[in-house]
C-alpha positions in Angstrom: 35.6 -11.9 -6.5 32.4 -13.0 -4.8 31.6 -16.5 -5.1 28.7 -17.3 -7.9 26.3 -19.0 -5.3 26.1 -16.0 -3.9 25.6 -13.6 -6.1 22.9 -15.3 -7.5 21.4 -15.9 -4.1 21.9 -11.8 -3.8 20.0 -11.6 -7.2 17.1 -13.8 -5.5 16.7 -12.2 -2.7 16.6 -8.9 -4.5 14.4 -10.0 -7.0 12.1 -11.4 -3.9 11.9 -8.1 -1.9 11.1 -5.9 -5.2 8.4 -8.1 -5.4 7.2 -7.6 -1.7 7.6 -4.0 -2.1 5.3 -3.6 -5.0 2.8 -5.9 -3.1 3.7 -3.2 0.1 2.7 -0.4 -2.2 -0.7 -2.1 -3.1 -1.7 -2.2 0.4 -0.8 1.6 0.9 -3.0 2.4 -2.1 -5.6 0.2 -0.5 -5.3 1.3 2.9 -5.5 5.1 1.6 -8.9 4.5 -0.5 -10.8 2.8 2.8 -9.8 6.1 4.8 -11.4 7.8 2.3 -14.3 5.9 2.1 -14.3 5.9 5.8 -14.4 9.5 5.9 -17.2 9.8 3.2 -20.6 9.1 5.4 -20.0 11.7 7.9 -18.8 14.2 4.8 -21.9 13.1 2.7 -23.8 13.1 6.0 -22.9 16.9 6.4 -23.6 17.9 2.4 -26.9 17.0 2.2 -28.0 19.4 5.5 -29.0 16.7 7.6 -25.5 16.8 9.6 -24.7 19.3 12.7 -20.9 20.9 12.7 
């Protein structure tokens, strides 16, 4: 049987990365609108004619 201490230090820790990967998947979210965003002047640029391919 595992000692209590840890198992509740487990359950911390656990508890601790769940929380840094939900703050991980924020950041991907983030990091995906900016490319898009990013890539909008130069598409809008080209849409209304006054771009060259």
């Amino acid at each position: 049987m595992l000692d209590p201490g840890l198992l509740e230090r487990i359950t911390v820790r656990r508890a601790e990365l769940d929380a840094l990967e939900n703050q991980l998947v924020d950041v991907w979210a983030e990091r995906d609108e900016l490319a898009v965003v990013d890539q909008c002047p130069a598409t809008m640029h080209l849409v209304s004619g006054h771009g060259h391919l």
